[in-house]
N, C-alpha and C positions, 0 to 999 in steps of 0.2 A: 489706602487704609493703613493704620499704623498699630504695628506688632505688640502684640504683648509684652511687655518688659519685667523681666526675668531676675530678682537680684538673690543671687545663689550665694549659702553660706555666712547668713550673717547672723553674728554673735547676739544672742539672746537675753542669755542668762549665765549661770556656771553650777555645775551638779557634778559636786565627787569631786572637785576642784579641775574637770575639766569643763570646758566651753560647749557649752548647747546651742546647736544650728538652726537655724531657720529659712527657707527660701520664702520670697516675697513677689506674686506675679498680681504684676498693677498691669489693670487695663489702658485701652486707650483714654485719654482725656474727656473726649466727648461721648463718651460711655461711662465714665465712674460713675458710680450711684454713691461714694463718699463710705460706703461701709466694707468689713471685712466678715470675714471668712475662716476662721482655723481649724486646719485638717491636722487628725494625729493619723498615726495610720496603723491598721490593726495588725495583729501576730502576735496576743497574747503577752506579750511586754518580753515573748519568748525571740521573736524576730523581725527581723524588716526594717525600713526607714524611711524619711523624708521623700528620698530618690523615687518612691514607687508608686507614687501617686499623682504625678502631672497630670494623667488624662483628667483625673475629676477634675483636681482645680482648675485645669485651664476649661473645662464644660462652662465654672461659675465665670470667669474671668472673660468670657466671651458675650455673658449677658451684662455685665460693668460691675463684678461684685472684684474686689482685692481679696484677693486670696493669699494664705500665710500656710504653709506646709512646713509642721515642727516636728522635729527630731526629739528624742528622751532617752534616756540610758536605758538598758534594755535588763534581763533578768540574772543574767551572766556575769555583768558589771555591777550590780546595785541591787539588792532585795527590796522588794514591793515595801511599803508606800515610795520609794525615791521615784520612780517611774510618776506618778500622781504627780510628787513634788514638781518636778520639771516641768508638769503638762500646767502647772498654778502659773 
């Protein structure tokens, strides 16, 4: 059976003139259902990231959904609406 394939850290977009991350977990071939998935991940725009969220997505990823785990500046770096912006 063939692994989930995992593409960590790739350039998005750009917010506050730094680079927004995204991890990209494609399933196997003969499981894709051709659609995606994007997961932000909660903490209030106060904390958290991309990184803390595998389990859900690989749950969808497992029945052939692609799943997209995005990253956004958080409340420390950037006052609300930029958080929104990133997540557009």
């Amino acid at each position: 059976m063939t692994e989930i394939r995992v593409d960590k850290d790739i350039v998005f977009g750009s917010g506050g003139g730094r680079p927004l991350l995204c991890d990209v977990y494609t399933p196997p071939e003969h499981r894709h259902k051709h659609a995606a998935l994007i997961f932000l991940h909660g903490g209030g725009f106060t904390g958290g990231s991309k990184d803390g969220i595998d389990e859900r997505v690989g749950h969808f990823d497992a029945v052939g959904y692609t799943g997209i785990a995005s990253d956004y500046r958080l409340s420390d770096e950037a006052r609300c609406p930029a958080q929104i912006h990133d997540a557009k």
